[in-house]
C-alpha positions as a printed NumPy array, in Angstrom:
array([[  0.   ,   0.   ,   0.   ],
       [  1.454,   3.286,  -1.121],
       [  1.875,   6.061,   1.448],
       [  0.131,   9.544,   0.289],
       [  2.501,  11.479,  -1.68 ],
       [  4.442,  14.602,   0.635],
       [  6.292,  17.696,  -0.889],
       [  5.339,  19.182,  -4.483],
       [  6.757,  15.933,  -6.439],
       [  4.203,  13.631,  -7.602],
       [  4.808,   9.938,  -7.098],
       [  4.615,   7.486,  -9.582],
       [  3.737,   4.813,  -7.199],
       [  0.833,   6.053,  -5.652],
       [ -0.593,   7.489,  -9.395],
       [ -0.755,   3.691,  -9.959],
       [ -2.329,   2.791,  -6.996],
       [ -4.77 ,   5.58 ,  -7.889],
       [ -5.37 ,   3.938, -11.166],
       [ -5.928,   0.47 ,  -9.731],
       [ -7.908,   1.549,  -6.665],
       [ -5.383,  -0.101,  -4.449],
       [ -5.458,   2.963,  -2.252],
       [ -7.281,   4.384,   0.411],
       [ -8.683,   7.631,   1.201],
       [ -6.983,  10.022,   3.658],
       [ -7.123,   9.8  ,   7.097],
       [ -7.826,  13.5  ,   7.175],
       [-11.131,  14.894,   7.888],
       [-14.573,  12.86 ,   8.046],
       [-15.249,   8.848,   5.845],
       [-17.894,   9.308,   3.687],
       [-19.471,   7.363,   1.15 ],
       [-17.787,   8.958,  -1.546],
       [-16.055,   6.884,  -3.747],
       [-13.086,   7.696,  -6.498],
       [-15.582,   6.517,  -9.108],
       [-18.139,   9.209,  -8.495],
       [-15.334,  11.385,  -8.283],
       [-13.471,  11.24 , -11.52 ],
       [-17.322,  10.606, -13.234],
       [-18.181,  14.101, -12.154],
       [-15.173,  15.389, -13.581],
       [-15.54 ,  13.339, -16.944],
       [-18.999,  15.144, -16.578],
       [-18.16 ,  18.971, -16.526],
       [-14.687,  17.898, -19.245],
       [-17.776,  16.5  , -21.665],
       [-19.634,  19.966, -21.359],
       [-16.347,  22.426, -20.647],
       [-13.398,  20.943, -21.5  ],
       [-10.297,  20.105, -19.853],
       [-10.57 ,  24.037, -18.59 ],
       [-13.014,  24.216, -17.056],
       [-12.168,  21.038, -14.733],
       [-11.131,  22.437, -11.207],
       [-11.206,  20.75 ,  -7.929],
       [-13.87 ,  23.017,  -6.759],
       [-16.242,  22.215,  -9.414],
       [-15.924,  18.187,  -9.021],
       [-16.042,  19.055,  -5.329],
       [-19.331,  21.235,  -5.862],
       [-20.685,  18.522,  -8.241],
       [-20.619,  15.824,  -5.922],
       [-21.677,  17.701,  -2.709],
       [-18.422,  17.981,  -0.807],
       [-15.646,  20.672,   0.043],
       [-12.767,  21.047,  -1.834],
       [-10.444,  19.966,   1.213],
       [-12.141,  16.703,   1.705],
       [-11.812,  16.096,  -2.461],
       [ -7.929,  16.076,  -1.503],
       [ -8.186,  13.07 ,   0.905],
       [ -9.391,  10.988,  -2.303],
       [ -7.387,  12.459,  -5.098],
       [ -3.622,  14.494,  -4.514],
       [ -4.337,  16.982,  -7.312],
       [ -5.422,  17.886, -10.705],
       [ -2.982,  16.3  , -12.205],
       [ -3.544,  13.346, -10.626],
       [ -7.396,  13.825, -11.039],
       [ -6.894,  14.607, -15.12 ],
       [ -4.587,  10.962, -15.065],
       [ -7.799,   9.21 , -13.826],
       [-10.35 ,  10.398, -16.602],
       [ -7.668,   9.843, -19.257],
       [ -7.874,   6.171, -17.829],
       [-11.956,   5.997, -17.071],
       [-12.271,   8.191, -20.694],
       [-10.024,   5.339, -22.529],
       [-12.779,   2.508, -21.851],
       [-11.698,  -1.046, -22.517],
       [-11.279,  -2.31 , -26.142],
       [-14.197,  -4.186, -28.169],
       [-12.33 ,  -6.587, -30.189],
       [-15.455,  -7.795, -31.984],
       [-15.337,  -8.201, -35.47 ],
       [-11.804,  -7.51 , -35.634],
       [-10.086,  -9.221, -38.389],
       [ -7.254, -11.83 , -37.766],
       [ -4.287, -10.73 , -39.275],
       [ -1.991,  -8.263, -37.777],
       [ -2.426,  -5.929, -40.219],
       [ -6.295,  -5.693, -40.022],
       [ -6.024,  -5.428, -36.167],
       [ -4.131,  -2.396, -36.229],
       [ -6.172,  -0.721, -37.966],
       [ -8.825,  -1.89 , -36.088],
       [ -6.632,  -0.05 , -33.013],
       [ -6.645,   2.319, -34.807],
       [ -9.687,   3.168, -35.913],
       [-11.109,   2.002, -32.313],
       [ -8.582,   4.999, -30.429],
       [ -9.698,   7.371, -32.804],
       [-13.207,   7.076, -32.338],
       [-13.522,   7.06 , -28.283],
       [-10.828,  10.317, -28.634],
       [-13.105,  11.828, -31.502],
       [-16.151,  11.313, -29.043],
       [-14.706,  13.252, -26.124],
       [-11.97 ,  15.664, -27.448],
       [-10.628,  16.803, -24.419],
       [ -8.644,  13.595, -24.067],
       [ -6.052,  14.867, -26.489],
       [ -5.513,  17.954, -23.866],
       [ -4.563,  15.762, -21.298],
       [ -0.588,  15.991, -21.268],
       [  0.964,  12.581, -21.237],
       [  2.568,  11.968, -18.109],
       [  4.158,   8.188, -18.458],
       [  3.744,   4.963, -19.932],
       [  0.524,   3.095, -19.821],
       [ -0.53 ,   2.499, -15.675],
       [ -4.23 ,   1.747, -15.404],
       [ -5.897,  -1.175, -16.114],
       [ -7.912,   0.001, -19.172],
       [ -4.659,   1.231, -20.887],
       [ -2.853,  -1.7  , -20.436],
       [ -6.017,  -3.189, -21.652],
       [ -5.196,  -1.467, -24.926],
       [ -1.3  ,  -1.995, -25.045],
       [ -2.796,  -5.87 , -24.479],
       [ -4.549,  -5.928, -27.626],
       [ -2.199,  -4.212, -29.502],
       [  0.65 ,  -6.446, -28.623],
       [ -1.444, -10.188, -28.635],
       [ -2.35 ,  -8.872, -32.729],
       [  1.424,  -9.237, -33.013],
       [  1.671, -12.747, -31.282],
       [  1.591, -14.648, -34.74 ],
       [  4.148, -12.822, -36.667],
       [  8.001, -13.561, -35.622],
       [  8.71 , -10.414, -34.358],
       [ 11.211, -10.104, -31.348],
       [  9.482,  -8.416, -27.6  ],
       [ 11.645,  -5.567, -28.737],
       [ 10.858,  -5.255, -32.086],
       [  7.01 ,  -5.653, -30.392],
       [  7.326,  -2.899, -27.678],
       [  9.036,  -0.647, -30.886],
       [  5.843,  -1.437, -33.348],
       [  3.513,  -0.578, -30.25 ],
       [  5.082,   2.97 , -29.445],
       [  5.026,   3.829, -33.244],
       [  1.392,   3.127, -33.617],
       [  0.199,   4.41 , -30.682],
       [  2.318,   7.679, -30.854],
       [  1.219,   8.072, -34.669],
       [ -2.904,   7.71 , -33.538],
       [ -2.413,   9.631, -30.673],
       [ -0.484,  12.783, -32.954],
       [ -3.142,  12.473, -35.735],
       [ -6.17 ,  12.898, -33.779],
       [ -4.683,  15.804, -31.856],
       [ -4.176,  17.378, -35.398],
       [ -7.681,  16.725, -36.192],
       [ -9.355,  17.52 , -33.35 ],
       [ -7.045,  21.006, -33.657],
       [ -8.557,  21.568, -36.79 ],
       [-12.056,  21.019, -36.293],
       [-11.706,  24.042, -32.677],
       [ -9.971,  26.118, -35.112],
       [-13.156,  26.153, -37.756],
       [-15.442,  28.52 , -36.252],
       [-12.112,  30.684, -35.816],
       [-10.544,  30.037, -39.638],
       [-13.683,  29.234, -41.273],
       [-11.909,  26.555, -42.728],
       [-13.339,  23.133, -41.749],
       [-11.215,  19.567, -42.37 ],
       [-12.606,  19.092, -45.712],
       [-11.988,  22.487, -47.134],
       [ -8.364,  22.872, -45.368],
       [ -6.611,  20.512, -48.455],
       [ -7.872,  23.509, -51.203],
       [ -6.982,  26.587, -48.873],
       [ -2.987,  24.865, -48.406],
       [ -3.247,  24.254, -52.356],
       [ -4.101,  28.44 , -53.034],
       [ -1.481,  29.455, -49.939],
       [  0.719,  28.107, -51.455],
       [  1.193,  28.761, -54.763],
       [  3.288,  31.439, -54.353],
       [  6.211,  29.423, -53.887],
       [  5.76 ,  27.893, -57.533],
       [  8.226,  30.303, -58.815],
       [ 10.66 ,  30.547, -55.669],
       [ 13.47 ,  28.656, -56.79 ],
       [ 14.39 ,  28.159, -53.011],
       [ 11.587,  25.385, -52.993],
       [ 11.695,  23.098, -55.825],
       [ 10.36 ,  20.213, -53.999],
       [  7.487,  21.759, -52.13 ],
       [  6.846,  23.782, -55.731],
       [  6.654,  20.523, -57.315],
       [  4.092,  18.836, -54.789],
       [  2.293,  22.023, -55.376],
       [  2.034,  21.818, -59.024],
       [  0.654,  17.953, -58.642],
       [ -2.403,  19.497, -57.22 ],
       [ -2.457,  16.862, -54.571],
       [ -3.541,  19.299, -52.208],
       [ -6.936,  19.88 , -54.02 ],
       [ -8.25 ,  16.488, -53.655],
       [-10.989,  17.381, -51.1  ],
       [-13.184,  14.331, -51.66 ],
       [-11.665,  12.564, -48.392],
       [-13.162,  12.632, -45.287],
       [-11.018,  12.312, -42.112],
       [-11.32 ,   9.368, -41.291],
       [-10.361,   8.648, -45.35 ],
       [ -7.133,  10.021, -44.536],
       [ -6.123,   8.842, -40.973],
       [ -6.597,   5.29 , -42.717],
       [ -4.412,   5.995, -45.813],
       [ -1.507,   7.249, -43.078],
       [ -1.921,   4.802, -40.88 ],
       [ -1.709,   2.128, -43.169],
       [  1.191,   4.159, -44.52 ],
       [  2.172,   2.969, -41.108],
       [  1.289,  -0.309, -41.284],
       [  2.714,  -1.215, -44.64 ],
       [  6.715,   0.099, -43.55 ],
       [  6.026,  -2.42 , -40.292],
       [  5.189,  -5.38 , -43.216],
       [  8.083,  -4.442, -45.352],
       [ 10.265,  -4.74 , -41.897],
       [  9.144,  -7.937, -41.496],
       [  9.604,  -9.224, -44.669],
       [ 12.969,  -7.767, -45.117],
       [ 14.187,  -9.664, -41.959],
       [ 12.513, -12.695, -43.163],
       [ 14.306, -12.944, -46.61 ],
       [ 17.181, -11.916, -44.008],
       [ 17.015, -15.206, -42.274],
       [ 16.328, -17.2  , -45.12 ],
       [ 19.559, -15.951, -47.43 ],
       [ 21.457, -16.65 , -43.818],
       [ 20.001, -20.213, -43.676],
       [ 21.215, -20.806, -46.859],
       [ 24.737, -19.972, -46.607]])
């Protein structure tokens, strides 16, 4: 059992004891019947209607009908507090209907992290503060790893395909969901963004300092607005995906030539 964390660090230790529910409240001030549960609920709650900023430890304390000292003796900080709805927010994974191959079940990942982020957008404000702790994370780093079980990649090689994918989800929904606050600001919404690049840039056609971008200009690629998001998360991740199969089949022909000598 972890001891409650003292000074201004935060320690890692009792975050995952948090997570688990391993812990127990404070000693200080009156038990209740309050539970961590109904705490980090309410503050999924106000996130769902506010935001990340307009989560404070008064207004989860106000929401579930205590002071903001005794929220303390359940829950060290906001920090701590925004840790636990990035866990309760993640959910478990639905593996239903997922395809067998490797391939097909990282894109399933995929497309599964993407939509629970999508749904509550102030996910991709919490700062990442470590490695997967809590039980429905690992759930997820589970999954992710067991779709790798039949191919003959090394643990390492394993852990390495895991932090690429996850990484590469987690930095292209943050770009979309960045897009789709800025609309009402740029007027620009995800679908029109591709023809508003194409006529901003154009003026480096002529700029001999940019050939390459000048060329990628030219091949109108930007244009092509007939995509949807979710079009084009796909087509990168499997972008992804397909450098992970060429890996793998590299290092097989690898083996084989050296099994032949």
């Amino acid at each position: 059992m972890a001891t409650e964390p003292k000074g201004g660090g935060r320690d890692p230790q009792y975050l995952l004891d948090l997570l688990w529910r391993r812990q127990r409240p404070g000693t200080r001030g009156p038990r209740g019947s309050l539970t961590l549960d109904q705490i980090v609920g309410a503050a999924i709650e106000i996130a769902d209607a506010e935001g990340v900023d307009g989560v404070s430890m008064r207004k989860v304390a106000q929401k579930v009908g205590v002071t903001t000292m005794s929220l303390y003796r359940y829950v060290p900080g906001k920090d701590d507090l925004l840790d636990l709805m990035f866990e309760v927010g993640t959910g478990r994974p639905d593996t239903t209907g997922w395809p067998e191959d490797w391939y097909g079940r990282l894109l399933a990942y995929g497309k599964g992290v993407r939509r629970l982020m999508i749904a509550r957008p102030w996910m991709v404000d919490i700062p990442i503060s470590g490695p997967p702790m809590g039980p429905n994370n690992i759930a997820w780093m589970e999954v992710l790893l067991d779709s790798l079980a039949g191919t003959r990649m090394s643990e390492e090689t394993k852990l390495g395909v895991l932090m690429v994918v996850s990484g590469f989800v987690l930095s292209e929904v943050r770009q979309e969901v960045s897009i789709m606050r800025a609309a009402p600001r740029t007027g620009v919404g995800y679908a029109e963004w591709g023809r508003a690049y194409q006529r901003m840039l154009e003026f480096v056609v002529d700029d001999p300092a940019y050939p390459a971008v000048a060329r990628l200009v030219r091949s109108g690629v930007f244009a092509d607005d007939r995509t949807t998001a979710e079009e084009d998360f796909l087509y990168n991740l499997r972008f992804v995906l397909d450098g992970i199969a060429a890996l793998l089949e590299r290092r097989a022909r690898t083996a084989a030539e050296d099994g032949a000598v």
